[in-house]
BAVEX-459254 format. One line per field, with one value per residue (C-alpha): residue number from 0; x, y, z; residue in three letters. Coordinates in steps of 0.2 Angstrom, whole numbers, plus 5000, padded with zeros to 4 digits. Each point is the difference from the previous one (the first is absolute). Example, Ala and Ser with C-alpha at 12.3 -4.5 7.8 and 13.67 -1.06 7.14 Angstrom:
<tidos>
seq <- [0 | 1] .
X <- [5062 | 5006] .
Y <- [4978 | 5017] .
Z <- [5039 | 4997] .
type <- [ala | ser] .
</tidos>
This chain:
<tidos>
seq <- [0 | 1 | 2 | 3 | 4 | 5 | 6 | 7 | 8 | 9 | 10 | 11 | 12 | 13 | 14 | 15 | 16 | 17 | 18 | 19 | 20 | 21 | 22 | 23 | 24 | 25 | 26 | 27 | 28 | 29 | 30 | 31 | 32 | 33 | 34 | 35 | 36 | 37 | 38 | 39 | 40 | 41 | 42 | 43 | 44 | 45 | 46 | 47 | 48 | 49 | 50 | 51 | 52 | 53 | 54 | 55 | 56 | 57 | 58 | 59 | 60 | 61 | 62 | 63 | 64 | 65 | 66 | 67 | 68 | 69 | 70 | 71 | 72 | 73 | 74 | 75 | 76 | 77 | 78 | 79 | 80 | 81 | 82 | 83 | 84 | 85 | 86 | 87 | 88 | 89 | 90 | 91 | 92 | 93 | 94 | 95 | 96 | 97 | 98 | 99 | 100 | 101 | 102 | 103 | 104 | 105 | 106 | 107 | 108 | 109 | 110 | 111 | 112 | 113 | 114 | 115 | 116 | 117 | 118 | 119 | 120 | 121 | 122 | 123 | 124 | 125 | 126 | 127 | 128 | 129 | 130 | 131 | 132 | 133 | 134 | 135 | 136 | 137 | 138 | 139 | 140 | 141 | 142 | 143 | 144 | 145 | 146 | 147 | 148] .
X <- [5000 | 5007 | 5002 | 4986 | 4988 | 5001 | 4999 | 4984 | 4993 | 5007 | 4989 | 4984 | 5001 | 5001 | 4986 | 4990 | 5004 | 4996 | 4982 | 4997 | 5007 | 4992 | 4982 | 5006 | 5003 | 4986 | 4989 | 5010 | 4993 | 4984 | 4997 | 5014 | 4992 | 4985 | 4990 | 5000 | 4999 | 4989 | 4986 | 5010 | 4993 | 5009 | 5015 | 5001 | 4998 | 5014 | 5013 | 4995 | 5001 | 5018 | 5006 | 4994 | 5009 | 5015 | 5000 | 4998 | 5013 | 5013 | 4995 | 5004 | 5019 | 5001 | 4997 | 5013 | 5014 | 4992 | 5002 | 4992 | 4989 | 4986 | 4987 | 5011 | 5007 | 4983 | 4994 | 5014 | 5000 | 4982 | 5000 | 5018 | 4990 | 4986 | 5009 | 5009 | 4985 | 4993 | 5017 | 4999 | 4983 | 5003 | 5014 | 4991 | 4982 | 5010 | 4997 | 4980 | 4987 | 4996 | 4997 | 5005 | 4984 | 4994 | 5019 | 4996 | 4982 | 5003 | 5016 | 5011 | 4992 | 5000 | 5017 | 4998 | 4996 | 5020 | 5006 | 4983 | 5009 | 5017 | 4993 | 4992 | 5013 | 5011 | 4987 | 4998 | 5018 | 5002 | 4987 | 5007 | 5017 | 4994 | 4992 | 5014 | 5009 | 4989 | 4998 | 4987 | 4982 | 4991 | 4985 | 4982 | 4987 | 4989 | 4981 | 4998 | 5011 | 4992 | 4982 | 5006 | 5003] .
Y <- [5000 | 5018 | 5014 | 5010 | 4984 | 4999 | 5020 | 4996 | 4988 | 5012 | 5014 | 4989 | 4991 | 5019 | 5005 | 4988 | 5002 | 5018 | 4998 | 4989 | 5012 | 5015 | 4991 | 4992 | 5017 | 5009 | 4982 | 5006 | 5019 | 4996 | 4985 | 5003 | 4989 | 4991 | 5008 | 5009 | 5020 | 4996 | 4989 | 4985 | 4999 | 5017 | 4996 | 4986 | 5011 | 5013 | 4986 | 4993 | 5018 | 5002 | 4984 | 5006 | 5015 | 4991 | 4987 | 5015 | 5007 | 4984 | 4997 | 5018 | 4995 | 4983 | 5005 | 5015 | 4988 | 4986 | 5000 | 4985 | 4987 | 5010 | 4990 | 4985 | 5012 | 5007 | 4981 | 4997 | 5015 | 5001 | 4981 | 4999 | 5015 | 4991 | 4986 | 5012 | 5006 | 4985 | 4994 | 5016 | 4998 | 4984 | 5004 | 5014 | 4988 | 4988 | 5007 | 5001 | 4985 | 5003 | 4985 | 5000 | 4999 | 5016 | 5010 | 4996 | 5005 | 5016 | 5006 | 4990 | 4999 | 5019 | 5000 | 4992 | 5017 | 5001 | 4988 | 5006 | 5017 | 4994 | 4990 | 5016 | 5014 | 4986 | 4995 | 5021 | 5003 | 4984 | 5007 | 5019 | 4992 | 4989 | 5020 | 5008 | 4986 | 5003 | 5015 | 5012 | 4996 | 5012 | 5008 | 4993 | 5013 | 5001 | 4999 | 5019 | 5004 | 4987 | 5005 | 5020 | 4996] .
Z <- [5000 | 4994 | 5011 | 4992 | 5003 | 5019 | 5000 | 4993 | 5010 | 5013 | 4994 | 4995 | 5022 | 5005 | 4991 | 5004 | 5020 | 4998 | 4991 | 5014 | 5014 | 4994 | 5001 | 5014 | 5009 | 4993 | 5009 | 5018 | 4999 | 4997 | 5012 | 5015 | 5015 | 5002 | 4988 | 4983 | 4998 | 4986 | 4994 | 4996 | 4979 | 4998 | 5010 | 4986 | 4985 | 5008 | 5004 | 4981 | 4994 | 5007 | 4992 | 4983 | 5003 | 5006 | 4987 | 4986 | 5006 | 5003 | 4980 | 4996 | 5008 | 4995 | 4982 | 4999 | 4999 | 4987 | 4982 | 4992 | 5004 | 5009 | 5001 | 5007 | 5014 | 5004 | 5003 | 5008 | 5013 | 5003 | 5004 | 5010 | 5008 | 5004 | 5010 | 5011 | 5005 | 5004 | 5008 | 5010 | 5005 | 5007 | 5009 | 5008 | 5000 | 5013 | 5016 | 4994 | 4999 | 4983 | 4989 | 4983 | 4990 | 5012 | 4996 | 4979 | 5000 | 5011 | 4996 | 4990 | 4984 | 4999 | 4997 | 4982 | 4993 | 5002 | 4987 | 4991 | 4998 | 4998 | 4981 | 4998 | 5000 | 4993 | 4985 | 4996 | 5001 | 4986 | 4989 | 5000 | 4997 | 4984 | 4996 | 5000 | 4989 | 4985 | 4989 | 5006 | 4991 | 4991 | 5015 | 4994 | 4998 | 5017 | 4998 | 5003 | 4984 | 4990 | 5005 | 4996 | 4982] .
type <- [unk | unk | unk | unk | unk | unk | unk | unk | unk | unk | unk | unk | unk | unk | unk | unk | unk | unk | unk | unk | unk | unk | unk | unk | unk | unk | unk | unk | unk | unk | unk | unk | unk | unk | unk | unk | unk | unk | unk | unk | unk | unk | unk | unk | unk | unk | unk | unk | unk | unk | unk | unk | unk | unk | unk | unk | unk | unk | unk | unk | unk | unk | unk | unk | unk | unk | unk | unk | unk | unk | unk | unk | unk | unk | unk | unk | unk | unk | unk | unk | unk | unk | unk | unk | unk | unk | unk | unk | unk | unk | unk | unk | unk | unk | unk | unk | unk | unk | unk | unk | unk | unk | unk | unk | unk | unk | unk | unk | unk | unk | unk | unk | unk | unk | unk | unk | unk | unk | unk | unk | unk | unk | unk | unk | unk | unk | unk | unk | unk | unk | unk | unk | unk | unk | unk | unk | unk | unk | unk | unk | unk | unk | unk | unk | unk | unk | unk | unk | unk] .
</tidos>
């Protein structure tokens, strides 16, 4: 393994811990002791909220630095993202009496709209590259112009 792959897979573990850490965080404010500051169904769409925000931002990053193969790196990201925020979770879940089937249906399948995003910004990124690769076309006529003649 080359130097610039473990600087990558150094990049893509960080990210993930810090999609995790900032819903994470977010999850503490809103619910420090024995009850949450909020009803609990918008404490869920703020912590979700965050790690959309966070994960937006980690692709922003993660993409800077890649030059090919986006739609295999967006997969690959989004879904080595996912399971560090599952590891995470469990990890942190321990102490807790949660069962599995409970942790999936309330929290841990919200997490797939990480790799979700990931294909997506790599899939665009693919397109607009095969764009730029061919000759501009020739702009169609919008409705409005066609319906003016």
């Amino acid at each position: 393994m080359d130097k610039g792959s473990i600087k990558k897979i150094i990049k893509m573990v960080v990210a993930g811990a810090v999609i995790w850490g900032v819903q994470y965080a977010v999850f503490l404010l809103l619910y420090p002791g024995d009850k949450p500051l909020i009803e609990m169904t918008l404490l869920n769409m703020l912590v979700m909220l965050a790690a959309s925000l966070t994960t937006s931002l980690m692709l922003v990053l993660y993409f800077r630095s890649i030059e090919k193969n986006f739609l295999k790196e967006g997969i690959l990201a989004g879904g080595a993202w996912l399971l560090i925020n599952w590891l995470l979770d469990m990890v942190q879940l321990q102490s807790s009496n949660i069962d599995p089937v409970t942790y999936f249906t309330q929290i841990g399948f919200q997490y797939l709209t990480i790799p979700v995003m990931g294909a997506s910004v790599g899939y665009l990124l693919k397109i607009k590259a095969v764009e730029k690769k061919q000759p501009e076309k020739k702009e169609e006529p919008q409705i409005l112009d066609l319906l003016r003649k």
